[in-house]
C-alpha positions as CSV (number, residue, x, y, z in Angstrom):
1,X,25.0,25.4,-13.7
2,X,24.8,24.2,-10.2
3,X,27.1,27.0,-8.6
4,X,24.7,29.6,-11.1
5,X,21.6,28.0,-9.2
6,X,22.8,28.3,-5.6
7,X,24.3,31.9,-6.5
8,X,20.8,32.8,-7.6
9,X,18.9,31.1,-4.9
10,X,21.0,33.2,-2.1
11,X,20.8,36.1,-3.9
12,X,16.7,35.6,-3.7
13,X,16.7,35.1,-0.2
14,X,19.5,37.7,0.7
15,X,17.4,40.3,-0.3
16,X,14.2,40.8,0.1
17,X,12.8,40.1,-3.8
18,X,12.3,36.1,-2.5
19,X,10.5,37.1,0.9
20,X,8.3,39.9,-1.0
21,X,7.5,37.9,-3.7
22,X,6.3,34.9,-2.0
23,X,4.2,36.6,0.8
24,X,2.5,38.7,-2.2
25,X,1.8,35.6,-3.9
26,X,1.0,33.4,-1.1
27,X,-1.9,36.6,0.2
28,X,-3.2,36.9,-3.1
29,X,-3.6,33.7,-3.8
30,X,-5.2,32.8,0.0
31,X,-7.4,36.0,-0.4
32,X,-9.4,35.0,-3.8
33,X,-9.4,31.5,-3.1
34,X,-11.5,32.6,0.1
35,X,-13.4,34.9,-2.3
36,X,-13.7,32.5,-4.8
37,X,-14.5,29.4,-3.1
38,X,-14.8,29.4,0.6
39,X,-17.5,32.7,1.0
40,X,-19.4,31.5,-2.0
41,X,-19.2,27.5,-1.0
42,X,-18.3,27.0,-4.7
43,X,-16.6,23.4,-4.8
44,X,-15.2,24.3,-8.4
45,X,-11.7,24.9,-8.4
46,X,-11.7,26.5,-11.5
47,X,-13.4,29.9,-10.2
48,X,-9.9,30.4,-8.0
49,X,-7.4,30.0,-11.0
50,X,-9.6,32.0,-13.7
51,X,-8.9,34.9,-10.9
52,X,-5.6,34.6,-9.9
53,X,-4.1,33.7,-13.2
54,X,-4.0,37.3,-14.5
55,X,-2.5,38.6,-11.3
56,X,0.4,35.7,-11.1
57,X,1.9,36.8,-14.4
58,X,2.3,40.7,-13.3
59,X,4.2,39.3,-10.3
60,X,6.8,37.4,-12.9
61,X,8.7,40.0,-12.9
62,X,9.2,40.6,-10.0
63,X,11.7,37.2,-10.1
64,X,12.9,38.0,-13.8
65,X,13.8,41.6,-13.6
66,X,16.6,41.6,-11.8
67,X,18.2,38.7,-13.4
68,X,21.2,40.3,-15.6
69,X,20.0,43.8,-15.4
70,X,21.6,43.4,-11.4
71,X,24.1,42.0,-12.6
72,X,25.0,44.9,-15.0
73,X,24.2,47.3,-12.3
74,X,26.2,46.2,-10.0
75,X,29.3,45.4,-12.4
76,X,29.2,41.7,-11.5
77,X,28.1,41.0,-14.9
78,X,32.6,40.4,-15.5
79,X,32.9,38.0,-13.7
80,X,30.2,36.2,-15.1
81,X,30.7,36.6,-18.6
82,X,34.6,35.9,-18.0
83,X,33.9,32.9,-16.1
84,X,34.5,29.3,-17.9
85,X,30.8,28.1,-17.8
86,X,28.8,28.1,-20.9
87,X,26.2,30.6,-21.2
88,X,23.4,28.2,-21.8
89,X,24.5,27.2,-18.1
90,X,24.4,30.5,-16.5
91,X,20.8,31.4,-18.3
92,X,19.9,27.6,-17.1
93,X,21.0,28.2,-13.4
94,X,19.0,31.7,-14.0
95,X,15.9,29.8,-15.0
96,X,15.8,27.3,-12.9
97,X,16.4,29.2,-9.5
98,X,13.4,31.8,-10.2
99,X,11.3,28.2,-11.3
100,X,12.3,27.3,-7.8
101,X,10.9,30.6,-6.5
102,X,8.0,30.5,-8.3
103,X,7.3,26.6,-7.2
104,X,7.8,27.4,-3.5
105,X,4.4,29.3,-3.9
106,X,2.5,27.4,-5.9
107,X,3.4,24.5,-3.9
108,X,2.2,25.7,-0.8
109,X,-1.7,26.2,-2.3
110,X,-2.1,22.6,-3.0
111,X,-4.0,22.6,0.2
112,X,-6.6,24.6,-1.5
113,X,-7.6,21.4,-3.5
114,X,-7.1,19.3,0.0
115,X,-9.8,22.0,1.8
116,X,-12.5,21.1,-1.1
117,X,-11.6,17.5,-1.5
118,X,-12.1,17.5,2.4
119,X,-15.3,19.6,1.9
120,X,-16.4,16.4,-0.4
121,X,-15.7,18.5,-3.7
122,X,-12.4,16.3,-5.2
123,X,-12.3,17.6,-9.3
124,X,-8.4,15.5,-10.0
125,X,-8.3,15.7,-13.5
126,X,-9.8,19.8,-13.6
127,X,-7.2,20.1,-10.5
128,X,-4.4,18.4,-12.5
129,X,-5.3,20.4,-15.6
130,X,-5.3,24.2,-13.7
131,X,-1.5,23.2,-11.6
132,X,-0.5,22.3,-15.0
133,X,-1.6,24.9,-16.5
134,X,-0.3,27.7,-14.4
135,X,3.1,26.3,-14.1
136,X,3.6,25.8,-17.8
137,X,2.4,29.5,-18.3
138,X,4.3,31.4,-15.8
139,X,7.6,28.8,-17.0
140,X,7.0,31.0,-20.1
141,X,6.3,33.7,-18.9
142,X,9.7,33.6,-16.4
143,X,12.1,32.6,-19.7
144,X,10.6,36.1,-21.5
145,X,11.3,37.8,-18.3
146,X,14.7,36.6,-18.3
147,X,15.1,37.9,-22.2
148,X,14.3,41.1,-21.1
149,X,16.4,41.6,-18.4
150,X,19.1,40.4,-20.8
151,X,18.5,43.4,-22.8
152,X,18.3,46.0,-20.4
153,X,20.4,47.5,-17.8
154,X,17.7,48.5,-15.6
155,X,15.5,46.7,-13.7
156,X,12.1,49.0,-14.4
157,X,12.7,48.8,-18.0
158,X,13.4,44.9,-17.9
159,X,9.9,45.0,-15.9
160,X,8.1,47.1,-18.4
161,X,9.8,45.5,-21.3
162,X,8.6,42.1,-20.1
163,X,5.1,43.5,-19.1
164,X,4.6,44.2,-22.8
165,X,5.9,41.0,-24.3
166,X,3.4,38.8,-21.5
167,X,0.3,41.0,-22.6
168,X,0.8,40.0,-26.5
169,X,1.4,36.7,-26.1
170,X,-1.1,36.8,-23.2
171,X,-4.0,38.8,-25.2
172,X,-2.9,37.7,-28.9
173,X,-6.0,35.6,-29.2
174,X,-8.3,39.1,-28.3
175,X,-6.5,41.0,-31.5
176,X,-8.8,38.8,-33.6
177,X,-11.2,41.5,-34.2
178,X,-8.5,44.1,-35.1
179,X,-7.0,41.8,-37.8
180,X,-8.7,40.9,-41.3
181,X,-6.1,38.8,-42.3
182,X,-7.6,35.0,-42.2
183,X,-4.0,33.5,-42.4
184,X,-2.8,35.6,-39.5
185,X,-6.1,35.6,-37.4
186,X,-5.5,31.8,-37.6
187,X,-1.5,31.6,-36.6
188,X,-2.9,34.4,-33.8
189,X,-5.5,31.3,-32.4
190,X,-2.8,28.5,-32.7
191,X,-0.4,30.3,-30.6
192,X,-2.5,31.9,-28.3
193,X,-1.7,31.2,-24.2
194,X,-4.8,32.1,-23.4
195,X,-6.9,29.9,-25.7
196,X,-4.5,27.1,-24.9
197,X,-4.3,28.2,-20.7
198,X,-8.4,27.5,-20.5
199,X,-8.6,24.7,-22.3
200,X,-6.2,23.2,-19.5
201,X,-8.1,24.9,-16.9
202,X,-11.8,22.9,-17.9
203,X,-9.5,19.3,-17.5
204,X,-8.8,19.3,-21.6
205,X,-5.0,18.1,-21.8
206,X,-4.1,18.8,-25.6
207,X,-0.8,17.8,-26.3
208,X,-0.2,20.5,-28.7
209,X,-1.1,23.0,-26.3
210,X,1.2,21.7,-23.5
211,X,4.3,21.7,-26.2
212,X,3.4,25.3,-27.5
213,X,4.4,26.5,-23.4
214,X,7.3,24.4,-23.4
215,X,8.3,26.0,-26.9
216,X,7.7,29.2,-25.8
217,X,10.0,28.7,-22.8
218,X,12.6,27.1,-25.1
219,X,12.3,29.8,-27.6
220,X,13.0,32.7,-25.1
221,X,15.6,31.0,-23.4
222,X,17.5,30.8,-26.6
223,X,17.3,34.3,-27.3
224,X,18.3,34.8,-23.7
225,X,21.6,32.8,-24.0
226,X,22.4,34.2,-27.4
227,X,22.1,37.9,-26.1
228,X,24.6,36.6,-22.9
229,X,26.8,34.9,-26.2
230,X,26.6,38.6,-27.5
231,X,28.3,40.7,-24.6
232,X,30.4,38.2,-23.6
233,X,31.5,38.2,-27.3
């Protein structure tokens, strides 16, 4: 898994993916956290991540995409699936390295909070409840991009593919008015990242809605490493 991770981490910063990705997130999040909170002298930071949140998951896969789908493209996907590492390793290594990515981001806008504690507005357990939040989401949301590049040998179409599958789970809970069915309205509510995403956001930490992220990341992960079981089979 280690040699998976390190591959993966070069291979981000090699290229430009890891450089693009970053200075696209780092800008838009500096940009509406300005709008948000520093032009309007809002203290809450709440108003920032309600904004952002939706533009962070179309950057996903920008890390995901390329995941296997390179791999295929470029005929390197022999050697891994020939190599003697488990596949739950390689899609681990995978996983972790755009987590890493992602983390290198979201790490550097913890001085947002620091500005408006500074500024005399400190919210710890709102703050607490939006970081955890967003990195439980976009975990999820980085396993189903990683599914979909396992399916696909293009990069656009792993994009597009996981576009669609992060706007239902994403928008599930906003079908309600489409479906008459009480039962499925209802399994629609409890699984719904939204519903669960801003009840983090206001500070609410619900168990269950922590371990439905961490599921959803397990779930796709799975998939992922039984599609890798599949070709290399």
């Amino acid at each position: 898994m280690r040699a998976v991770y390190r591959k993966e981490m070069r291979q981000y910063f090699r290229s430009p993916v890891g450089y693009v990705f970053l200075a696209i997130f780092l800008f838009i999040n500096a940009f509406y956290f300005l709008l948000q909170n520093l032009l309007t002298r809002s203290g809450d930071i709440t108003d920032y991540f309600q904004v952002v949140v939706t533009l962070e998951m179309f950057l996903i896969p920008m890390l995901t995409m390329r995941s296997f789908a390179e791999e295929r493209k470029q005929r390197t996907d022999v050697l891994l699936l020939t190599m003697p590492v488990d596949c739950r390793a390689v899609v681990l290594g995978k996983f972790l390295a755009a987590e890493s990515v992602f983390l290198m981001g979201l790490g550097a806008t913890l001085a947002f909070p620091v500005i408006l504690a500074l500024c005399g507005s400190a919210q710890p357990l709102i703050t607490l409840g939006n970081y955890l939040g967003i990195l439980l989401l976009m975990s999820a949301f980085i396993a189903v991009g990683m599914f979909a590049s396992a399916l696909s040998e293009n990069q656009i179409v792993a994009a597009v593919l996981s576009y669609v599958m992060i706007f239902l789970l994403w928008y599930s809970y906003g079908l309600g008015a489409a479906i008459r069915s009480e039962a499925l309205l209802s399994l629609l509510n409890r699984v719904s990242v939204m519903r669960t995403y801003h009840e983090l956001v206001m500070g609410v930490l619900d168990p269950a809605g922590i371990l439905l992220y961490v599921v959803i990341a397990f779930i796709f992960l799975v998939f992922t490493t039984c599609a890798i079981q599949k070709k290399r089979g």
